[in-house]
C-alpha positions, 0 to 999 in steps of 0.5 A, spaced: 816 537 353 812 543 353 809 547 347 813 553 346 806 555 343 802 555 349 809 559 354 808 566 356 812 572 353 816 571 360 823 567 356 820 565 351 825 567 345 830 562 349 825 557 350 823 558 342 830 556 341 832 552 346 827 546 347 827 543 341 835 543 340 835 541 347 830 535 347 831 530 341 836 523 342 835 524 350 833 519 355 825 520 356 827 521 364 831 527 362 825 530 358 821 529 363 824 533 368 825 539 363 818 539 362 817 539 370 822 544 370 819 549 365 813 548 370 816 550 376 819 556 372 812 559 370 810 558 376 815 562 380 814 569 380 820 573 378 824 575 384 823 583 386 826 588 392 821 586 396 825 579 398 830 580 401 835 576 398 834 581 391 832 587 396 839 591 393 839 587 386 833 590 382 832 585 376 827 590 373 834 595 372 838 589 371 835 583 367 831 582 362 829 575 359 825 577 354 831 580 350 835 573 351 835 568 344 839 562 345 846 560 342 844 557 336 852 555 334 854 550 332 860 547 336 866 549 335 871 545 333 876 541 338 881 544 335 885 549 339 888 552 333 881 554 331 879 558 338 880 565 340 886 566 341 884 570 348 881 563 350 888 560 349 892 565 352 889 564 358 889 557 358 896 558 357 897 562 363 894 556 367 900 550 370 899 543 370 893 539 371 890 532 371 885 534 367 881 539 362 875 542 359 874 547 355 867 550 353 865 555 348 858 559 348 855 553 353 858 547 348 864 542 351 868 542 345 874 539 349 875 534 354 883 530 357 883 527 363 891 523 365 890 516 363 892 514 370 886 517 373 881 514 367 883 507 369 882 507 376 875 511 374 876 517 373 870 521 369 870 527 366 867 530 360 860 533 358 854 532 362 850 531 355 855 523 354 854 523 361 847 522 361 848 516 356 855 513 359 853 514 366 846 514 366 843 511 373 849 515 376 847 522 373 839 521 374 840 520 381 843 527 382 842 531 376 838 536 380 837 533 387 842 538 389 839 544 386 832 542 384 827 546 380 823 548 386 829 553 389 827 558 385 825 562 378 833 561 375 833 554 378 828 552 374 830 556 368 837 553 368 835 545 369 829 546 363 833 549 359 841 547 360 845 546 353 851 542 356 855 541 363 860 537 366 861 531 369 866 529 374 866 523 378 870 520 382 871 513 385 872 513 393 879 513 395 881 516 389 885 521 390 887 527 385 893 530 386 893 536 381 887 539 379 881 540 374 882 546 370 876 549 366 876 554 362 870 557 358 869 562 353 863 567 351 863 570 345 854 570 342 853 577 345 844 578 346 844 570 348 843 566 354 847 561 356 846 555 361 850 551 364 852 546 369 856 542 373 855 535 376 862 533 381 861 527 385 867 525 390 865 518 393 868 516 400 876 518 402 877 520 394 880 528 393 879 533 388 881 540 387 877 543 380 878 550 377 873 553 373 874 560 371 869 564 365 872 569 360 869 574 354 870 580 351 866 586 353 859 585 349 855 590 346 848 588 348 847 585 354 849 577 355 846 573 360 851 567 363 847 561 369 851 555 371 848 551 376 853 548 381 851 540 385 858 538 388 856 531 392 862 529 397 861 523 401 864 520 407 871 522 408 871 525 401 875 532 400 873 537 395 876 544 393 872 547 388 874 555 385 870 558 380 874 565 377 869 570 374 873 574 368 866 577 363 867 583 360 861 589 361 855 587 358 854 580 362 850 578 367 853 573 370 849 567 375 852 562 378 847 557 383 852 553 387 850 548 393 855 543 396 854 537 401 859 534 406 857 528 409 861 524 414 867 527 415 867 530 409 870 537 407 868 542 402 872 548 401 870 553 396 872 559 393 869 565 388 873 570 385 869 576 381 872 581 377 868 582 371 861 581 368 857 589 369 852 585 374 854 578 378 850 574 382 852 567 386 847 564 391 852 559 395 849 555 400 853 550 404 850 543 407 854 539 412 850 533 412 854 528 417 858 529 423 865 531 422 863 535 416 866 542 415 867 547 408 871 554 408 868 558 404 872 564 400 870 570 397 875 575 393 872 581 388 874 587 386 869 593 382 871 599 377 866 602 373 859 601 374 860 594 377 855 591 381 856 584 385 851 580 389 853 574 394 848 571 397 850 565 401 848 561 407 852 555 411 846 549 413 848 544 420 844 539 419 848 535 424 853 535 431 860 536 430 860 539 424 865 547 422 864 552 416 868 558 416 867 564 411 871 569 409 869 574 404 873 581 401 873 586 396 876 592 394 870 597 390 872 603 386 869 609 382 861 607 381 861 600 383 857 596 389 857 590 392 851 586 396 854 580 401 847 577 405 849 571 409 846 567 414 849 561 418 843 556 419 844 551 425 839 546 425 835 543 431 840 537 434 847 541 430 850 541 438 857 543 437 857 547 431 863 551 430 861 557 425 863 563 422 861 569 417 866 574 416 865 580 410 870 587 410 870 591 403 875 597 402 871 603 399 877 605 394 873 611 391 868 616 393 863 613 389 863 606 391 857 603 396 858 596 400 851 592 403 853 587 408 847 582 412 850 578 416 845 573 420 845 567 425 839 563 426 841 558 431 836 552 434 841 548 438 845 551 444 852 548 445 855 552 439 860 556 437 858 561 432 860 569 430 859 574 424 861 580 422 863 585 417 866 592 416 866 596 411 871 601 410 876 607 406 885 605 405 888 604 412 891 611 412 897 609 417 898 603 412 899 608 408 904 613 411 908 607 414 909 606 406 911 612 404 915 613 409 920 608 406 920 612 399 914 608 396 910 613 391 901 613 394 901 609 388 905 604 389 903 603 397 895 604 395 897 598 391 901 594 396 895 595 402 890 593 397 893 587 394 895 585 403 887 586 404 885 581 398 891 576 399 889 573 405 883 570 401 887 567 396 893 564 401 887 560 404 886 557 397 893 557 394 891 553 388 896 554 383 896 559 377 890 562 380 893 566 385 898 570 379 891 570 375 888 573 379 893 578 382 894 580 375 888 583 374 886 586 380 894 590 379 891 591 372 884 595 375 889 598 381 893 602 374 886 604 372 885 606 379 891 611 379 
């Protein structure tokens, strides 16, 4: 591994404390590519406004590594009773599920799986025991997905990851209820890298929920997740991430997801907290008969800013994707989207589309919206668009002209305009959780 001794000042208090805690006992391959990784990462610049997929998110204002030092804390126990009690009520808020995995500041300290499930083949558990009891499987994913050459935060995250996830299922195993993650942050001033590795095999289905929660931090906090879901033929993925940080946190998710042959990929991102969010999202269709709606849902108060970068890849013909994302943004806060649908030479009979709406709820609030197509086949079908706007004034009046009070139908217009992200993904207990959220910003709103 790289002498932390020689690395510049550029992360070097995560690096100091992270690679010696990350290296001892694991496999020689994984070492090496972390080494590479840590290469690659002081090789790439940081990313600048003069890109364009960071010209509205100012890292220099925003992030600064140099402050970050590594969680240094043991696990916590697997022992519910001794979690902080938010972590436990938001648990309890969750349904049923086939099976769960908690983390506490970047530790798997818990993970259950339906005895069912397990002996068709099932695994879920830490990334780190995957790498010992899953070896040839994690090796020959563990970064194809999201390699260290994608960019600086890429290879941060594959250098210097503290734990993950690994869910894997056989084909034609299919899941009937979800996998709910539940992670909580609680060492303000540190960074926390994270992954998750999902591997579905032909005509298996998996429905995974992962949802991120923490008090609000006195110091900044930095949160990166890199996410790799691999769907093979026939293999149906839905896959949701729910963002509740508290002010302070800079929260970054890296996500990519291929579909092969008639794979289907669906996604949904949900953020509502963190003072800065990023995710890059990019959606590979891979075989003939791939398709992936991908969903997105956010909500700003305050200063909150949200950045959404997404791009939809057809590789080959035949293939579909559908993107919707909405958001509602009150008193300071901003959203950037910028999406791109990519149709490669060959990808005849793509059917795409890209669509961004915000709801501007305050005068103070902003939204950036960049569609773009960049077709090189000619017998598609592919649209984008985006509209940015104020509260449906005859929504409005149409409400109140039935005795609702302005803030009640305030709420009711709101809560219609963002519910349609949520009916397309009607995974249970995530749709109460989050409307209760969103009616807990709107009172603030009022």
């Amino acid at each position: 591994m790289t002498d932390t001794a020689t690395m510049p000042d550029t992360a070097q208090a995560i690096a100091a404390a992270t690679v010696e805690r990350v290296s001892p006992g694991e496999p020689d391959w994984v070492r090496k590519l972390r080494s590479a990784s840590w290469e690659a990462f002081e090789r790439a610049p940081m990313p600048t406004t003069r890109l364009e997929e960071w010209r509205y998110t100012d890292l220099r204002k925003k992030l600064d590594l140099d402050a970050f030092q590594s969680s240094n804390g043991a696990p916590a126990p697997d022992d519910p009773s001794a979690w902080p009690e938010r972590l436990r009520t938001t648990m309890d808020e969750d349904r049923e599920a086939a099976g769960h995995i908690v983390l506490i500041d970047s530790h798997v300290v818990h993970a259950d799986i339906d005895p069912d499930l397990a002996a068709q083949g099932v695994i879920l558990g830490s990334l780190r025991d995957a790498i010992d009891g899953q070896d040839d499987v994690v090796r020959a994913h563990l970064g194809s997905c999201v390699p260290a050459e994608d960019g600086k935060f890429e290879a941060l995250n594959l250098a210097l990851w503290a734990d993950g996830i690994f869910l894997y299922v056989p084909a034609n195993v299919r899941i009937e209820l979800p996998i709910r993650v539940t992670r909580w942050v609680s060492e303000p001033g540190t960074a926390h890298l994270t992954r998750v590795l999902l591997i579905a095999e032909p005509h298996s289905q998996v429905s995974y929920v992962d949802e991120i929660v923490s008090d609000d931090f006195p110091q900044p906090t930095y949160t990166s997740t890199v996410v790799e879901v691999v769907a093979r033929d026939g293999a149906t993925v839905r896959y949701a991430a729910v963002q509740r940080l508290g002010r302070g946190a800079f929260y970054h998710s890296m996500q990519r997801t291929l579909a092969s042959r008639d794979a289907s990929v669906d996604t949904l991102n949900v953020g509502l907290g963190a003072s800065v969010s990023r995710v890059d999202l990019n959606a590979r269709l891979q075989g003939p008969g791939g398709s992936s709606d991908m969903l997105g849902l956010y909500f700003g108060d305050g200063d909150q800013h949200f950045d959404f970068n997404t791009s939809q890849d057809h590789e080959e013909p035949n293939t579909s994707s559908d993107l919707l994302y909405k958001g509602a943004l009150d008193g300071n806060s901003r959203s950037v989207f910028r999406g791109i649908i990519r149709v490669r030479p060959g990808a005849q009979r793509t059917d795409a589309y890209q669509t961004n709406r915000n709801l501007l709820l305050s005068e103070g609030a902003r939204a950036d919206s960049l569609p773009n197509l960049e077709i090189e086949a000619d017998d598609v079908k592919c649209s984008h668009g985006a509209t940015v706007g104020q509260l449906d004034s005859e929504s409005l009046f149409y409400l109140m002209s039935r005795g609702l009070d302005r803030v009640t139908a305030e709420r009711l217009v709101v809560l219609g305009f963002l519910g349609e992200v949520l009916a397309r993904l009607p995974l249970g207990g995530v749709v109460e959780k989050v409307t209760r959220v969103i009616e807990e910003k709107l009172a603030q709103h009022a």
